[in-house]
N, C-alpha and C positions, 0 to 999 in steps of 0.2 A: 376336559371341560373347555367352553369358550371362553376366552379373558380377550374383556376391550382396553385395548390400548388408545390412552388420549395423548393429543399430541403437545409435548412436554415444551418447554419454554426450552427453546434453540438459540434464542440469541441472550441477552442483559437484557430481562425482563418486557419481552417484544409482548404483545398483545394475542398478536395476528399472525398468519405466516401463509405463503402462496406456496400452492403445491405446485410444483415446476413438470415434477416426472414422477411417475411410478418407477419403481427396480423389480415390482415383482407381479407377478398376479395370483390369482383369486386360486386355491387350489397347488398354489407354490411350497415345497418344502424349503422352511428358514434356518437357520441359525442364530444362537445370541448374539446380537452385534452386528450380522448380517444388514447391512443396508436396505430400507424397503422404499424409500421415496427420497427425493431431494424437495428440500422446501427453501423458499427465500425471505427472507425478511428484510426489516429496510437497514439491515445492517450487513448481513453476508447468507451466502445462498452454500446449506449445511442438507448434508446427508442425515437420514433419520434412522438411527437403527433398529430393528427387533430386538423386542427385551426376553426373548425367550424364547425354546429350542422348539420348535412344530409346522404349523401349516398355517397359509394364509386360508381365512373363510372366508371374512369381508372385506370389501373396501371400501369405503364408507363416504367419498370423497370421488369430484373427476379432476382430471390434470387443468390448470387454470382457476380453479378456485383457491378462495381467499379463506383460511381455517383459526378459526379459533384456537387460541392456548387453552386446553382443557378439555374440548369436543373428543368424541370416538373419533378415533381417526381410524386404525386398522382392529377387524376384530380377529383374535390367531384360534386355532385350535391348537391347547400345548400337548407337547408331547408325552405321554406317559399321564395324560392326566384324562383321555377320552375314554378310557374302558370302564375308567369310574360312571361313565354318564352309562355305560352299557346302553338298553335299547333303546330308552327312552332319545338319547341324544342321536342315533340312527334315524329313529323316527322323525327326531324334528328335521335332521339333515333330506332324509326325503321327502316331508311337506315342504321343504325350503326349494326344492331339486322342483317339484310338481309345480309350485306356485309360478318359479322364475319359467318353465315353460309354458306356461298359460299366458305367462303375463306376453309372453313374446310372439306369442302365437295371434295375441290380441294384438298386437301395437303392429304384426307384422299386415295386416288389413289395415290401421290407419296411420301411422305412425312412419313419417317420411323418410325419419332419421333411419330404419332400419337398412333400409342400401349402405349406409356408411359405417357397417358392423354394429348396428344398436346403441351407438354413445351419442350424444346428441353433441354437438359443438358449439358453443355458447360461451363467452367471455363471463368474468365472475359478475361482472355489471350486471349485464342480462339476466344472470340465474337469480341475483339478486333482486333484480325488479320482479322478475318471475315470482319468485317465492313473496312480494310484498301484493303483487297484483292475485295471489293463487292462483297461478295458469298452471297447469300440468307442461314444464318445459319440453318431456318425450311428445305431447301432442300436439308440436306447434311443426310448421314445416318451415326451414329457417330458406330466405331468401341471398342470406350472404355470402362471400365468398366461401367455396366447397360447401354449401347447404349451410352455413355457419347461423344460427340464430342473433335475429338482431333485436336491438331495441324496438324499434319498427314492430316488428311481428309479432312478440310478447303482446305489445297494447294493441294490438290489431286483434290478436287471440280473447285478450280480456275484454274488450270491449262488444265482441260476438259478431265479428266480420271474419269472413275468409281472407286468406292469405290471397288468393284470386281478386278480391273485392279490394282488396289495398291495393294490390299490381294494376286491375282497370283503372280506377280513381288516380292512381299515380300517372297512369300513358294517356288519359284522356283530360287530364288537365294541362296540359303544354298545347293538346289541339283547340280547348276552347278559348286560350288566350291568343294563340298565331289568328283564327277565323274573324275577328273584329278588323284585326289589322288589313287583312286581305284587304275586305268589303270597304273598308276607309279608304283603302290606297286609291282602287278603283274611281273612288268618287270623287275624292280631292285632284285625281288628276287630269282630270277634265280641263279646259281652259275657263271656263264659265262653272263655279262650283255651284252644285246644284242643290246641296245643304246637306242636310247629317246630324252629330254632336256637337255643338258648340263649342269652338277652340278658341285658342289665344290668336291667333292671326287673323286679320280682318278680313283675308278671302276667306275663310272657312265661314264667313258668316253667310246667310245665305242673300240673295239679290234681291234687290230693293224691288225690282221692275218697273219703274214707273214709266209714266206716259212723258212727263217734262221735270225738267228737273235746273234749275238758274246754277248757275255757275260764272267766274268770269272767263273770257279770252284765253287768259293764259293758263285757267282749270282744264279748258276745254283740250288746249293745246296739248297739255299734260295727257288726259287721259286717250289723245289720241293716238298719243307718240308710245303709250305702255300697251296701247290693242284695250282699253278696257272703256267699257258702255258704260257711260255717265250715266245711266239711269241707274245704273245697279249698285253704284257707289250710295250704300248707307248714307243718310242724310246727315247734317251739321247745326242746323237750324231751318226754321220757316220764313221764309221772306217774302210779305203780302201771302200769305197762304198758300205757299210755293214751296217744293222741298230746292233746301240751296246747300250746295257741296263746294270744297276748298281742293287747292291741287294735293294738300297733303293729306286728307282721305282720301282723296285718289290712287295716292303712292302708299298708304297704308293699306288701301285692296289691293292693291297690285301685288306689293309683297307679302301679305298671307295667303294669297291664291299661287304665288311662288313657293313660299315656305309648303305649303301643306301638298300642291304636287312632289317636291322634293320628296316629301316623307312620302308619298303615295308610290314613289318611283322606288323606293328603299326596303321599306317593310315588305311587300310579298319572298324577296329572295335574302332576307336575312334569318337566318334560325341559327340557333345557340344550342349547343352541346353542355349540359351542366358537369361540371367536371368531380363537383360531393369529395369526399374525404372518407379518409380510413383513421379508426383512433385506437390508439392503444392506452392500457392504465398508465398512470404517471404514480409512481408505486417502489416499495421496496430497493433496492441499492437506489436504483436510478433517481428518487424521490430524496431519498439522502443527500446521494451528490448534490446535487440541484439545493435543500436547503442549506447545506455549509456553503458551495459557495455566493448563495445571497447575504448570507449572514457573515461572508468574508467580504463581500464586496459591499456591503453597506455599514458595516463596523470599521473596518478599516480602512481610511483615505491612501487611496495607492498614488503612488508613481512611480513613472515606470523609465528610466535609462537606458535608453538603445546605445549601443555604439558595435564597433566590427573590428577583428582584430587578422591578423594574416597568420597561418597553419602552417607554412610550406615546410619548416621541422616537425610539427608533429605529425602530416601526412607521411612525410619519409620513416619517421620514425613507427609509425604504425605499421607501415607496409615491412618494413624489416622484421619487427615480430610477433608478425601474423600469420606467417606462417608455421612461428618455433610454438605460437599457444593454439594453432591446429594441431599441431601434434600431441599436444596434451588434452585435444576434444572438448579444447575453448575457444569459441567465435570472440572475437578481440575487435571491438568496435571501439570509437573516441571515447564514449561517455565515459568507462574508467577515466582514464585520461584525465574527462573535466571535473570527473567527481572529486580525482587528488588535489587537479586545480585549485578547485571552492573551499576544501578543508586547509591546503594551504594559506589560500587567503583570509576563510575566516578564521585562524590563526591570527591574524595579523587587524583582524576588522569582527573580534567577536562579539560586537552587538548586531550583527546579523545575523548569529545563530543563536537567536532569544526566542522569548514568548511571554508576550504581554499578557497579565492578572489581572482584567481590570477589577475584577469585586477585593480583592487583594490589594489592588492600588500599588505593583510592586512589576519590576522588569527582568525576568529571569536569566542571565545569560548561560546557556548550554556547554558545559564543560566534554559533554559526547560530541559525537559527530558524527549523527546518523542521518544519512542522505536519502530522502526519498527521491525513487523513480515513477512520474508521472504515466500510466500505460494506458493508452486506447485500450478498451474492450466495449463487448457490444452493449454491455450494460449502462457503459460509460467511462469519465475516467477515474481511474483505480488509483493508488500510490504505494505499493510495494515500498517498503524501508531497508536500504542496506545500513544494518548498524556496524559501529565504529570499523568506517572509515578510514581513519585514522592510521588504523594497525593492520591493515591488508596491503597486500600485494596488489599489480596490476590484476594480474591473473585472477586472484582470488574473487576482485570487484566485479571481473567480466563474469565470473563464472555464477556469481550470485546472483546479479543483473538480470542474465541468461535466463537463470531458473525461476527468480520470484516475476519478470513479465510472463514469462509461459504459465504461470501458477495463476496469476491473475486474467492472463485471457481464455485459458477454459476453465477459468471460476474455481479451482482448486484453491486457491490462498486463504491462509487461513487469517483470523483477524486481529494476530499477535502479529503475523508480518506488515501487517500496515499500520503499525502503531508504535510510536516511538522517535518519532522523525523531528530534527531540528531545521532541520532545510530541505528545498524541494528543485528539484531541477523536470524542466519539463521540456521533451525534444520534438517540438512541432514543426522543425524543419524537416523531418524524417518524412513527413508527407509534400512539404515544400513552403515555398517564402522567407520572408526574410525575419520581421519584427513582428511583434503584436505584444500584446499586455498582459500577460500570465497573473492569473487568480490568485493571489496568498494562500498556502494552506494553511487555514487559520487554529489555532493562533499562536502559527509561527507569524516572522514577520519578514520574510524576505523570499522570494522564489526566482529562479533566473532560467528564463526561456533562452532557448538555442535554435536560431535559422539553420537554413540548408546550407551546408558546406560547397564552396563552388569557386570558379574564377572568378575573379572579377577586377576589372582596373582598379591599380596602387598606383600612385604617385611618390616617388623615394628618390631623392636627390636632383629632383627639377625634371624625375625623367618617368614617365608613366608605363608599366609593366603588368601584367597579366600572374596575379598570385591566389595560390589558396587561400578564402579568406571564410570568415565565421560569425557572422552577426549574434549579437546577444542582446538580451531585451529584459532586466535587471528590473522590477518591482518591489516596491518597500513601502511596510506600512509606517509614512511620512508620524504620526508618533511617535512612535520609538529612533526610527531612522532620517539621520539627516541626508539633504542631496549631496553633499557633499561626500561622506561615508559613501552614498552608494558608488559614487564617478571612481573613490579612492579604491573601494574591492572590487571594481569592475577592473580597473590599472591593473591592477596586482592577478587578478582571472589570464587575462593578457597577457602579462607578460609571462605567468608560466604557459601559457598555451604556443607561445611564441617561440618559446624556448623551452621542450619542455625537459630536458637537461638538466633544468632549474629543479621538477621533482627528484632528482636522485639524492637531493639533498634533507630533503623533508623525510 
């Protein structure tokens, strides 16, 4: 028998969930447990699995849609349970078999999408407006990138215009806006304009013509020296029943019969390429991200402590065993390093490794010391937790490091490892620069960015030298934290980075 499966609430009580991928198709033999889709929500992007041993019938759902918690998502045929249906269920499988190639048969005569294997490509927006405007989305033929169906097309469809009728109306409105300009340039640029639209420049008005026109001497003078016919200067007043002009309506024709050839000279050989946009949903992790950190950056008043400290031990000391933790198929980068660093310091400065309650009204100081690592991925960025700190090895750090950024850039991590962090270190020198202002993960209250490792001029005993050095860029949320704590745990970062020697004792 067929049993629909809905799609069960994957993350703490999400709504909604975007189908990212299909794992299986239609006609697939599953497994319990067997993965069939990954879906994302705005909290982590989870595999979904078959809740039972058989075949996939339906699939209810295209990759890009946005699915309800509750909907059919997949329908299975289980296993050991179809002989019960005996004929009857045969039967329905073959009017289901007849209908699907009618329908394909049909859409393959209108239906554009079928060049692209019969799926139509539509963003969830789209299908959305689709289904609120009731257009048939198979019978729309999409215009967007790879045949992709756009918004555009949907209300073009609903509306009872060809997709042909949108493309004309689109190419032939930039022609009837350039064709005025043409016809104007032409005209304005005459030396004597010969009239048209009525512009703001006083040549564009057209010429007076007259037969006499009063003026004085030094009018006349004027409009000799600019080339312009005193009759044609727009009048000023009547004098004895006389039109009478001044030199500066004179120089005010002059200059809009300037200005407006100008533009006559300009407008036929200027045309503009519209350059339009590409959009994607603002959604699920990414949507996330984005509001913790507004709601870190506007709840909590940062500041941020740059300063730079010199490596040239713990460059040497890296390079010495780096290549004892390749041999044990550990990449041995600094960040261990700085992670010891920060626990040793906030040893020393543990109101930095808090988290302010405000509805609590209370300041928690963190007796763990679990370090979040900040990771680019494409979805955004991530923060992987290595917990306690504390009680690991260099090795150990690297090796966890290692594994939970890989886990978070191809989206594996689950949402226990990003959870639990007292402090955040975030290494955006690893792409390059120096300083910038690293976001609190809220609500901790301290995060400390890391520049790019590099040479750079020291000054040490009057005399300037070329050292490894490491800018750090130290953010605190100024409630809980004073500037001064922050300059004293940044001292104390330094100085084991300096030395880092100083760890064998921690």
């Amino acid at each position: 028998m067929p049993r629909e499966f809905k799609l069960p609430d994957v993350g703490e009580g999400v709504a909604e969930g975007e189908l990212v991928r299909w794992l299986v198709e239609e006609g697939d033999a599953v497994s319990e447990d067997q993965p069939v889709a990954e879906v994302e929500t705005d909290k982590a992007q989870v595999e979904v699995p078959s809740p039972v041993n058989g075949s996939v019938q339906t699939l209810h759902w295209s990759e890009g849609d946005v699915v309800p918690v509750g909907d059919v998502f997949v329908t299975f045929a289980v296993e050991g349970e179809a002989d019960e249906g005996g004929d009857s269920a045969e039967a329905d499988d073959a009017a289901a078999a007849d209908e699907e190639e009618a329908t394909a048969a049909d859409d393959g005569a209108e239906s554009a999408t079928e060049e692209s294997g019969g799926r139509t490509f539509a963003p969830p927006s789209v299908r959305r407006l689709a289904r609120e405007l009731d257009v048939d989305l198979d019978s729309v033929e999409g215009t967007g990138p790879s045949g992709r169906v756009t918004e555009g097309d949907v209300r073009a469809a609903a509306e009872g215009g060809s997709d042909a009728d949108a493309a004309e109306s689109t190419t032939t409105e930039p022609e009837s806006t350039v064709e005025p300009a043409d016809s104007g340039g032409s005209e304005a640029g005459s030396a004597a304009p010969t009239g048209g639209s009525q512009q703001s420049g006083a040549g564009a008005q057209q010429p007076a013509g007259r037969d006499r026109t009063l003026a004085a001497p030094a009018t006349r003078g004027v409009a000799k020296k600019l080339d312009i016919d005193i009759d044609d200067v727009p009048e000023v007043e009547q004098r004895d029943g006389e039109a009478f002009v001044t030199a500066e309506a004179v120089q005010q024709y002059a200059e809009g019969g300037q200005a407006a050839q100008a533009a006559g000279e300009q407008a036929p050989g200027r045309q503009y390429a519209e350059g339009g946009e590409t959009t994607e949903p603002y959604r699920g992790i990414r949507r996330t991200i984005g509001e913790q950190m507004a709601e870190s950056k506007y709840t909590a008043p940062h500041v941020t402590h740059h300063d730079t400290t010199t490596i040239d031990s713990l460059v040497e000391t890296r390079a010495k065993l780096k290549e004892r933790a390749a041999e044990q198929d550990v990449k041995l980068t600094y960040m261990p390093f700085v992670m010891k660093a920060i626990v040793a310091a906030l040893r020393d400065f543990p109101i930095l490794n808090s988290e302010l309650r405000e509805e609590e009204e209370e300041v928690a100081v963190k007796h763990d010391y679990n370090i979040g690592i900040a990771v680019a991925t494409d979805a955004g960025l991530m923060v992987p937790v290595v917990k306690h700190v504390d009680q690991k090895s260099i090795l150990q750090i690297a090796s966890e490091v290692n594994e939970l950024a890989a886990k978070a850039r191809d989206r594996s991590i689950s949402r226990e490892e990003m959870q639990g962090g007292t402090f955040t270190v975030t290494n955006f020198g690893a792409i390059g620069g120096e300083y910038a202002t690293p976001i609190i993960n809220y609500p901790e209250t301290a995060i400390l960015g890391l520049g790019a490792i590099d040479e750079r001029p020291v000054a040490e005993d009057g005399e300037v030298r070329a050292a490894q050095t490491l800018p750090l860029s130290l953010s605190i949320d100024h409630r809980v934290i004073d500037g001064a704590e922050a300059a004293q745990f940044t001292n104390r970062v330094m100085e084991y980075l300096s030395d880092p020697e100083l760890l064998l004792l921690e």
